[in-house]
C-alpha positions as CSV (number, residue, x, y, z in Angstrom):
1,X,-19.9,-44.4,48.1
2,X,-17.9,-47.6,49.1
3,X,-14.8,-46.9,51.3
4,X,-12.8,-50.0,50.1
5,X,-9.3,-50.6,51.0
6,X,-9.5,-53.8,49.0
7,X,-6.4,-56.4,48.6
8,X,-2.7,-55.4,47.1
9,X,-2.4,-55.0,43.7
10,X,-1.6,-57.5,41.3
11,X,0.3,-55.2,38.6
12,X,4.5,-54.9,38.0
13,X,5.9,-54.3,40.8
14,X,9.5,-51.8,40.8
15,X,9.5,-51.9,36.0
16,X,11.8,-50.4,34.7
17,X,11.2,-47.0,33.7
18,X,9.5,-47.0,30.4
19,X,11.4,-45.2,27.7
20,X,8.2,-43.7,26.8
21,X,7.0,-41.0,29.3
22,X,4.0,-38.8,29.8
23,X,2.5,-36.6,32.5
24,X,-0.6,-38.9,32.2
25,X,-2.0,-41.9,30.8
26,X,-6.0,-42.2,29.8
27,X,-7.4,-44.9,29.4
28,X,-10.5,-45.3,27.6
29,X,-11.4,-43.0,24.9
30,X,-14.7,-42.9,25.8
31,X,-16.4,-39.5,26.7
32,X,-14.8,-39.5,30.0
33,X,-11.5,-40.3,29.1
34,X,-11.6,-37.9,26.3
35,X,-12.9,-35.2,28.6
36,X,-10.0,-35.8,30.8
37,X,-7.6,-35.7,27.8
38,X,-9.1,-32.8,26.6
39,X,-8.4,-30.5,29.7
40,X,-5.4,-32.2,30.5
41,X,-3.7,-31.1,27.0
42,X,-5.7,-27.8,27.3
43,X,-3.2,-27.3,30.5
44,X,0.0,-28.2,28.2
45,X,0.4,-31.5,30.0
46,X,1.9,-34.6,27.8
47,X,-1.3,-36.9,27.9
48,X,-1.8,-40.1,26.1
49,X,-5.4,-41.3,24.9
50,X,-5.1,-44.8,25.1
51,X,-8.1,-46.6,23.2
52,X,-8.5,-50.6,22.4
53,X,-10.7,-49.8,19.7
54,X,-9.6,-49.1,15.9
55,X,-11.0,-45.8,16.9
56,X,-13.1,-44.1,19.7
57,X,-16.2,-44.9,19.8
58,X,-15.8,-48.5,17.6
59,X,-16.4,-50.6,20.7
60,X,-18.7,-48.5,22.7
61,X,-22.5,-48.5,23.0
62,X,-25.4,-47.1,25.1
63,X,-29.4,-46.7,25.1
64,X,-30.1,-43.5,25.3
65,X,-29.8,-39.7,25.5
66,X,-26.6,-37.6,25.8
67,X,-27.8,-34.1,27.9
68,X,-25.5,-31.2,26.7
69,X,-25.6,-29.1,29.7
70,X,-22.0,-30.3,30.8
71,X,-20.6,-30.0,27.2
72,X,-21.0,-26.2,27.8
73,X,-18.2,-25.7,30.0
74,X,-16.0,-28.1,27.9
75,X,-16.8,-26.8,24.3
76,X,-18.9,-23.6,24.2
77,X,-21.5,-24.0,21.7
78,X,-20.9,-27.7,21.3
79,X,-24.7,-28.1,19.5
80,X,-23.6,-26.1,16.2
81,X,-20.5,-28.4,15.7
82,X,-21.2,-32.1,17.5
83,X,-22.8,-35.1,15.4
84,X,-26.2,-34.8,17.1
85,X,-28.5,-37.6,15.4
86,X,-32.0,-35.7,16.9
87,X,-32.3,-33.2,19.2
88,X,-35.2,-34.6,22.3
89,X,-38.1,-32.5,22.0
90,X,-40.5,-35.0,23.5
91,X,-40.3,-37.6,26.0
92,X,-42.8,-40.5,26.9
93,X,-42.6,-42.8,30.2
94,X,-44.8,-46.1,29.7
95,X,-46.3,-48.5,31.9
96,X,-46.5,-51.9,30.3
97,X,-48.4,-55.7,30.7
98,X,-48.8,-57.8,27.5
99,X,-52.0,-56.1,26.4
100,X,-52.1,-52.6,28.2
101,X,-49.7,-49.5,28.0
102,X,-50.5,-46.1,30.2
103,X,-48.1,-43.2,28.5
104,X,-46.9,-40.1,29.9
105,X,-46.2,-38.3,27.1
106,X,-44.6,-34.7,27.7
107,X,-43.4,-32.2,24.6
108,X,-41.6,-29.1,24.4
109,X,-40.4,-26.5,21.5
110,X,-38.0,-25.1,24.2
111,X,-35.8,-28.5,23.7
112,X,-35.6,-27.8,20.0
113,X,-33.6,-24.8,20.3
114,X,-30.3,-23.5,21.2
115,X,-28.7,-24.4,24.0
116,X,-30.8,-27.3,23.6
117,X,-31.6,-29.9,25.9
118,X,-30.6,-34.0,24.9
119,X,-29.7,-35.5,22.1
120,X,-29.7,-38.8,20.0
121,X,-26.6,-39.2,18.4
122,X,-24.3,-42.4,17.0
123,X,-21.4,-43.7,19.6
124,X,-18.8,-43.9,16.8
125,X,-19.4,-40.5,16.2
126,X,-20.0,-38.6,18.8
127,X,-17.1,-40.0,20.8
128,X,-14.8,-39.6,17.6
129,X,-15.5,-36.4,17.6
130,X,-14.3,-35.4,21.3
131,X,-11.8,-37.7,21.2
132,X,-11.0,-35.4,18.2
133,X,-11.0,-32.1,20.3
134,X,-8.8,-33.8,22.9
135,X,-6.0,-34.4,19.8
136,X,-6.4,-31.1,18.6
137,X,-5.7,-30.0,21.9
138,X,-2.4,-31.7,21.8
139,X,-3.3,-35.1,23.4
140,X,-1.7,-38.2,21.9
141,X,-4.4,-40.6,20.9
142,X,-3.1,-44.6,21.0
143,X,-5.6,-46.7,19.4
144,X,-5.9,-50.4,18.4
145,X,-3.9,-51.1,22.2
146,X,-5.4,-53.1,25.3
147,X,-4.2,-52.3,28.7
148,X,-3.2,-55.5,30.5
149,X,-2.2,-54.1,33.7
150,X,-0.9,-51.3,35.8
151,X,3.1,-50.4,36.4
152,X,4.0,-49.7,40.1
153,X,7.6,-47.6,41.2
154,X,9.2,-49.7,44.6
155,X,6.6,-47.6,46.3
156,X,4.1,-49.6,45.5
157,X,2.5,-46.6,43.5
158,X,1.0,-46.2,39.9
159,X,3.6,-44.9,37.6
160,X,1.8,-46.3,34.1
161,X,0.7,-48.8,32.6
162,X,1.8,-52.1,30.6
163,X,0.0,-52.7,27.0
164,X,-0.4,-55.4,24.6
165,X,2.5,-53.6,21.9
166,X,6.1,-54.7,22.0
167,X,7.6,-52.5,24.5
168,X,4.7,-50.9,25.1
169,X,4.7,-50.2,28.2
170,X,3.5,-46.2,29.0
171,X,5.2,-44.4,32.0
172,X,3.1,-41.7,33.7
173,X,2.8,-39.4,37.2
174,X,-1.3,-40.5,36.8
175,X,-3.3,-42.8,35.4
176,X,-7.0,-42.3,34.9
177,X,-8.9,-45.1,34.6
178,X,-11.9,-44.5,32.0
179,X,-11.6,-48.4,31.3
180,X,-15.8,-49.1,31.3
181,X,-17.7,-51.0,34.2
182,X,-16.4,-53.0,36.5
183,X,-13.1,-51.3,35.6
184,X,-9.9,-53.4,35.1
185,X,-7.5,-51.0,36.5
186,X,-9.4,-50.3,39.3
187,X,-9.8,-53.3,40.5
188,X,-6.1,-54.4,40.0
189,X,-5.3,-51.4,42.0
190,X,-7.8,-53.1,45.0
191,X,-9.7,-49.8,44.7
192,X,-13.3,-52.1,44.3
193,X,-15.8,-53.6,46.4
194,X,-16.5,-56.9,45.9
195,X,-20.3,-57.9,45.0
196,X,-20.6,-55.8,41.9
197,X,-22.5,-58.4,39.9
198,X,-25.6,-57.9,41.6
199,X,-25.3,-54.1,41.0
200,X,-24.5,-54.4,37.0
201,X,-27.6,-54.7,34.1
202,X,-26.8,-55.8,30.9
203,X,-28.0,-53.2,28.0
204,X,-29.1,-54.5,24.5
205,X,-30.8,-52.9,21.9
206,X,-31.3,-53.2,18.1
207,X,-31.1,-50.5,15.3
208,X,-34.2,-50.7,13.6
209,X,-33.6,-48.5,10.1
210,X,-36.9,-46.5,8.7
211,X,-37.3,-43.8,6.1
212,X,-37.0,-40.5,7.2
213,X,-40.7,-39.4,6.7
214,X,-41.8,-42.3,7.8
215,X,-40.2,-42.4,11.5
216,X,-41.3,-38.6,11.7
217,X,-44.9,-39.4,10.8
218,X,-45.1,-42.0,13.3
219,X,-43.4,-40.3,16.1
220,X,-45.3,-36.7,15.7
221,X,-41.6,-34.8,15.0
222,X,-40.1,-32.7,12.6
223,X,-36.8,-31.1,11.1
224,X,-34.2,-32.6,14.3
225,X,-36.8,-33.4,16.6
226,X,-36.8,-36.5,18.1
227,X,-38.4,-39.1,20.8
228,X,-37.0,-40.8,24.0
229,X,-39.6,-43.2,25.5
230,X,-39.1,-45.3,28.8
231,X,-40.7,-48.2,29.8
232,X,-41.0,-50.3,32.7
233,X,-43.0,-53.6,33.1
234,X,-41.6,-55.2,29.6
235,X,-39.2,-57.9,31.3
236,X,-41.3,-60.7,32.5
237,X,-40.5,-59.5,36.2
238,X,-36.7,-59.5,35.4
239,X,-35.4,-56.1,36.9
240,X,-35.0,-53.5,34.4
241,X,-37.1,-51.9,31.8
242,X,-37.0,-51.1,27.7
243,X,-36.3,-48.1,25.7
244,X,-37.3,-46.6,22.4
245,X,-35.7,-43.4,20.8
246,X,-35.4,-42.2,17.1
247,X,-32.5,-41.2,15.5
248,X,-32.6,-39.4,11.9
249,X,-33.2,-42.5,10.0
250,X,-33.7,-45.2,12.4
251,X,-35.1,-46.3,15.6
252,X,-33.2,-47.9,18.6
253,X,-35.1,-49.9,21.2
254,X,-33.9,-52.6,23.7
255,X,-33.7,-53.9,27.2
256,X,-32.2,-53.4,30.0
257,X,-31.7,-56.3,32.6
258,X,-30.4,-57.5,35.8
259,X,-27.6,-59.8,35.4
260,X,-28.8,-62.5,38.3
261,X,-32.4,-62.0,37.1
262,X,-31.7,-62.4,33.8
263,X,-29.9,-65.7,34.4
264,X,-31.9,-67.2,36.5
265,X,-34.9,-66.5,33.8
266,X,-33.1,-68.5,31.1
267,X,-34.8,-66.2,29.1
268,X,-32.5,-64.6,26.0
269,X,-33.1,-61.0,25.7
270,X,-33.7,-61.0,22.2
271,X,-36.7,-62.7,23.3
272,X,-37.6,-59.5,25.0
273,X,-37.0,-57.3,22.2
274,X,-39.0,-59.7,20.0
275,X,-41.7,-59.2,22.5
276,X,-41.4,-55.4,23.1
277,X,-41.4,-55.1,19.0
278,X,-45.1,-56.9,18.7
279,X,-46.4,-55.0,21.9
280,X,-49.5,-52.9,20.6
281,X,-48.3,-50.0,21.9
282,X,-44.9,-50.7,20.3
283,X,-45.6,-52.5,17.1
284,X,-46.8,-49.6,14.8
285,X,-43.8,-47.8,15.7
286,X,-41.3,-49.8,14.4
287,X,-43.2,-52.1,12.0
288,X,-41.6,-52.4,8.7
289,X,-37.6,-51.3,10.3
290,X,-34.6,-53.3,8.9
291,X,-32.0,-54.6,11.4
292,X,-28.9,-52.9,10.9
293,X,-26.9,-53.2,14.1
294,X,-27.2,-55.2,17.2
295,X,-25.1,-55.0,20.2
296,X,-24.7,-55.4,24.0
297,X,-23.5,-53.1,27.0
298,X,-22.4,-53.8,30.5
299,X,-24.0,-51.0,32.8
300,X,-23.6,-50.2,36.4
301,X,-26.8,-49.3,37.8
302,X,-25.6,-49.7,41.3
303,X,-25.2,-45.9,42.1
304,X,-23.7,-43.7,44.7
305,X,-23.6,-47.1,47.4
306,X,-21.6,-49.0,44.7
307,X,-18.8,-46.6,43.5
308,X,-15.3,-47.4,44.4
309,X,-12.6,-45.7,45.7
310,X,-12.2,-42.5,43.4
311,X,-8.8,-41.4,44.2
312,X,-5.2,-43.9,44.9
313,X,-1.4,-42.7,44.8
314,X,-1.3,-41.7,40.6
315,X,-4.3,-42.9,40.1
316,X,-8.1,-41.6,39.6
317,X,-11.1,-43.7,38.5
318,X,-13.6,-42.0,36.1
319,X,-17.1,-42.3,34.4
320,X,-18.7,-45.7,34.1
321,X,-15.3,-47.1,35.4
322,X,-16.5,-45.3,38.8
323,X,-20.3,-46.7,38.2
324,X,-21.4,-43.1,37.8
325,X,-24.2,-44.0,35.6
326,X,-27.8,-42.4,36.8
327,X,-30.1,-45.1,36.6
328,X,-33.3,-43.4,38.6
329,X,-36.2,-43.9,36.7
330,X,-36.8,-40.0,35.7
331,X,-33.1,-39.7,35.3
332,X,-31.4,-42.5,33.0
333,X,-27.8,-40.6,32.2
334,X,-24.4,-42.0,31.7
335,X,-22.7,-39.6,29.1
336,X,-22.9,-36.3,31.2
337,X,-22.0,-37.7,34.3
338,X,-18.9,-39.4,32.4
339,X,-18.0,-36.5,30.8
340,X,-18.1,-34.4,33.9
341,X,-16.4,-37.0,36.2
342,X,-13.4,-37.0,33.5
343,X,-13.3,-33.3,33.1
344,X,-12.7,-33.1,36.8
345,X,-10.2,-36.4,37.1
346,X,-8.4,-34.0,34.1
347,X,-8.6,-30.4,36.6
348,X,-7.6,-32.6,39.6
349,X,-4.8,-34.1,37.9
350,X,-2.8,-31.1,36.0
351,X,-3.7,-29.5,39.5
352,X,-1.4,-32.5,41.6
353,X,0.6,-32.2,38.2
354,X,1.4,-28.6,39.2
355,X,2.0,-28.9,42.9
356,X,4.1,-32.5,42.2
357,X,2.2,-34.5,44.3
358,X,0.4,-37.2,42.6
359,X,-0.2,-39.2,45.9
360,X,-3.9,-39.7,46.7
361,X,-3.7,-36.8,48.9
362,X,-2.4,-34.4,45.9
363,X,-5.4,-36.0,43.9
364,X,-7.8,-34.8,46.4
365,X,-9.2,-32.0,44.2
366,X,-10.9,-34.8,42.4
367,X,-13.5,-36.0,44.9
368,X,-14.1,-32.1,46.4
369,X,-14.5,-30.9,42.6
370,X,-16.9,-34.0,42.4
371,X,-18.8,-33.5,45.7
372,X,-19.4,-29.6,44.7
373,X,-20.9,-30.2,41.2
374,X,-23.7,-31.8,40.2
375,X,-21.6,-35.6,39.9
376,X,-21.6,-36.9,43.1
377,X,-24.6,-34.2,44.5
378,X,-27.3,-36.4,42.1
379,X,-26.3,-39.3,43.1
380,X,-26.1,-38.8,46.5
381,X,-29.7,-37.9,46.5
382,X,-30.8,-40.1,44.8
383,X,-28.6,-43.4,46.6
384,X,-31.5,-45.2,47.1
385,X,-33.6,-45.0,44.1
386,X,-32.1,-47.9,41.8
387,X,-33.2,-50.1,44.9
388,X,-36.3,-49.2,44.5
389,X,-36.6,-48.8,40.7
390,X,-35.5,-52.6,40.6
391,X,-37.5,-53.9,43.6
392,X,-40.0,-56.6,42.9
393,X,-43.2,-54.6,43.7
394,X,-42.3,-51.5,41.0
395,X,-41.2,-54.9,38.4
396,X,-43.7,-56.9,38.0
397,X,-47.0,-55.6,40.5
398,X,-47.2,-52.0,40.4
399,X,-47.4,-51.4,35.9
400,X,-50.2,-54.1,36.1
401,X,-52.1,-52.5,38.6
402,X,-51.8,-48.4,37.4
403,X,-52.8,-49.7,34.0
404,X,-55.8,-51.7,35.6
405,X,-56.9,-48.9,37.4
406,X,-56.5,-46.7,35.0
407,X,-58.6,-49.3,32.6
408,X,-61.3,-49.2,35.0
409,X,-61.6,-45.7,35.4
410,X,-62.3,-44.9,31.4
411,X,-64.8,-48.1,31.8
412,X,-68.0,-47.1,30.9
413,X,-70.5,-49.6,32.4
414,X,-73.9,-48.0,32.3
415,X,-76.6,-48.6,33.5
416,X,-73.8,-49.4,36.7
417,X,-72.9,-46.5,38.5
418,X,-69.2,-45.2,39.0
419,X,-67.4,-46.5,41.3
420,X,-65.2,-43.6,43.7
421,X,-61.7,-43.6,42.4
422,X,-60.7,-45.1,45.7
423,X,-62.6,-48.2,45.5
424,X,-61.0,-49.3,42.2
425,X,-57.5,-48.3,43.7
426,X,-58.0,-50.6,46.6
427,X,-60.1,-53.3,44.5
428,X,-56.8,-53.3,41.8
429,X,-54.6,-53.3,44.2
430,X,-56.1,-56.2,46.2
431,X,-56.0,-57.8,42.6
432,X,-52.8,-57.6,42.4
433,X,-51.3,-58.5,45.8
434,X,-50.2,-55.1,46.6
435,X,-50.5,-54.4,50.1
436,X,-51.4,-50.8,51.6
437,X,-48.4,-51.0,54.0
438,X,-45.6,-52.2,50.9
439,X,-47.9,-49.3,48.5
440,X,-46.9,-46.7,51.6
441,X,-43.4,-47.9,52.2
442,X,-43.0,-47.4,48.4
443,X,-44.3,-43.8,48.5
444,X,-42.2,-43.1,51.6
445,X,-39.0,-44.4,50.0
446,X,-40.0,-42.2,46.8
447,X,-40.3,-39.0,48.4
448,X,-36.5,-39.8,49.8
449,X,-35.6,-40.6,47.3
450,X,-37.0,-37.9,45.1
451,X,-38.0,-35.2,47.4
């Protein structure tokens, strides 16, 4: 994680005190910021939910899977009440060229079942609905209002924030920041690095609508069950990979891409998804599926190296705000880690709340509940994987050569003999311009990375 001191802030210096108060402002009703609401108001603290959208949810989007596990400590039986789309039984990782796909295809009953393991589910619902608990709970939920800036005391710390309604500026002791990548707040408050763009991929996927029985013919499932598949070599060499995953009616499948790669492609990734659709692996899956949504998504696939500061005087920085989305191949998860970095900015807040000191020091609880869980502990250990996930060898050399290999292997060319396994792994990779010392350097940097 980035120790950055970064410059002063930029926000209103000595305001006047707003008329309206509360122990904290959120901002961002995403699944952090509702997380953080939730235990806040939990802890009788006046909290406001502050989203930009005409409701939570309306404005956010991701590609992929929310994993419940965290949800269990937040809302106990969460499965037999949340707007889960499928529940992930089976998951696939592909290795793609233009003509070839090798699938690891892995299934399980035990996913299917209470307490479950991932789920598909809908944005605008999901996060409407734990924005929900958090206002059940007794938190104030603001919607249809942008946060232009912070509010600083003669201090020089946080104490609110200023929005885009008449008078609408929102007094607080804290302010979370839940505000989405490459987070406003936090970098008004000089609490990030610079050189984030290099870190950041831009998400976009298209909702391709099929009848029920049709997807679940296709796809193998049943009932709720449902498909995640990841694939890497589908971006012309631009780092980053595609997904696939069904929901009840529909499919959703898209890119994900470096931002300098994909500029300096010229390539439009709807040209990508065009090509992923055709792919013959790809094609039979989604052929006949009406368009009914498009949209685009910011991520920050930098990791642990990237984050910035976590903690200021009344101030935390949460979720993908604090680039705490997973991007390690295996692992792609954004909506646990958000939701458990908010629950803890909520814990570590009502705990400074209680002692009444907000300073960064009084906040402290934040980054030790963080270290001890599994938040900062994952992506610790696995710092240096999105390096090597996005590295040039694993992009556009290394899915050419497994699937040739592979294609070889299954090659039956009597009345030849067959060659020894490591012959075709050294012819392929020699094919391919794959070195022995880059191929070992690779394997090293795995096993530290995954070992």
């Amino acid at each position: 994680m980035t120790e950055y001191a970064g410059p002063a802030a930029v926000p209103v210096r000595g305001a006047a005190v707003p008329a309206t108060r509360f122990d904290v402002v959120v901002v961002g009703a995403g699944p952090a910021g509702s997380a953080a609401a939730l235990e806040l108001a939990r802890a009788g603290h006046r909290v406001a939910l502050v989203e930009r959208g005409a409701f939570p949810g309306a404005k956010n989007v991701y590609g992929g899977v929310v994993y419940g596990r965290i949800l269990d400590e937040l809302v106990p039986r969460w499965w037999e009440e949340a707007p889960v789309q499928r529940w992930v039984t089976r998951r696939q990782t592909m290795l793609l060229t233009p003509t070839q796909a090798l699938t690891v295809d892995f299934r399980t009953e035990a996913w299917g079942e209470p307490p479950y393991n991932g789920a598909t589910t809908h944005r605008a619902e999901f996060d409407a609905w734990l924005a929900g608990k958090a206002e059940a709970a007794g938190a104030e939920l603001i919607t249809s209002t942008v946060v232009t800036g912070l509010l600083l005391d003669s201090a020089g710390r946080v104490s609110g924030v200023r929005t885009d309604r008449p008078d609408g500026d929102l007094g607080a002791k804290v302010v979370i920041a839940c505000d989405g990548v490459n987070s406003f707040l936090a970098k008004q408050a000089g609490m990030y690095p610079p050189g984030q763009l290099e870190h950041t991929t831009l998400g976009v996927k298209e909702t391709l609508a099929l009848p029920r029985e049709t997807l679940e013919e296709r796809f193998g499932v049943r009932g709720r069950h449902g498909v995640d598949i990841e694939m890497v070599g589908c971006t012309r060499g631009i780092p980053g990979g595609g997904f696939l995953y069904t929901n009840l009616d529909s499919v959703s499948i898209g890119v994900v891409l470096g931002l300098e790669g994909l500029g300096e492609s010229k390539i439009r990734p709807e040209q990508l998804i065009a090509e992923l659709k055709a792919h013959p692996a790809i094609a039979p899956l989604v052929r006949g599926g009406e368009l009914t949504e498009y949209a685009a998504h910011l991520i920050p696939e930098g990791g642990y190296r990237t984050m910035p500061r976590l903690t200021g005087d009344g101030m935390l920085v949460s979720g993908d705000a604090a680039a705490m989305c997973l991007a390690a191949g295996i692992w792609l998860e954004g909506v646990n880690f958000a939701i458990g970095s908010g629950m803890y900015a909520g814990r570590a807040a009502a705990e400074a709340l209680s002692t009444g000191d907000t300073t960064a020091a009084g906040l402290a609880g934040y980054e030790r509940r963080l270290r001890d869980s599994f938040v900062l502990a994952d992506h610790r250990k696995l710092a240096g994987a999105p390096e090597l996930l996005l590295g040039e060898r694993m992009q556009t050399k290394y899915p050419a050569m497994v699937c040739d290999l592979v294609e070889n292997l299954f090659q039956v060319n009597n009345p030849a003999p067959k060659p020894g396994l490591r012959k075709l792994a050294r012819r392929s990779a020699r094919q391919h311009g794959v070195r022995l010392r880059d191929l070992a350097k690779d394997a090293i940097a795995g096993f530290r990375a995954y070992g």
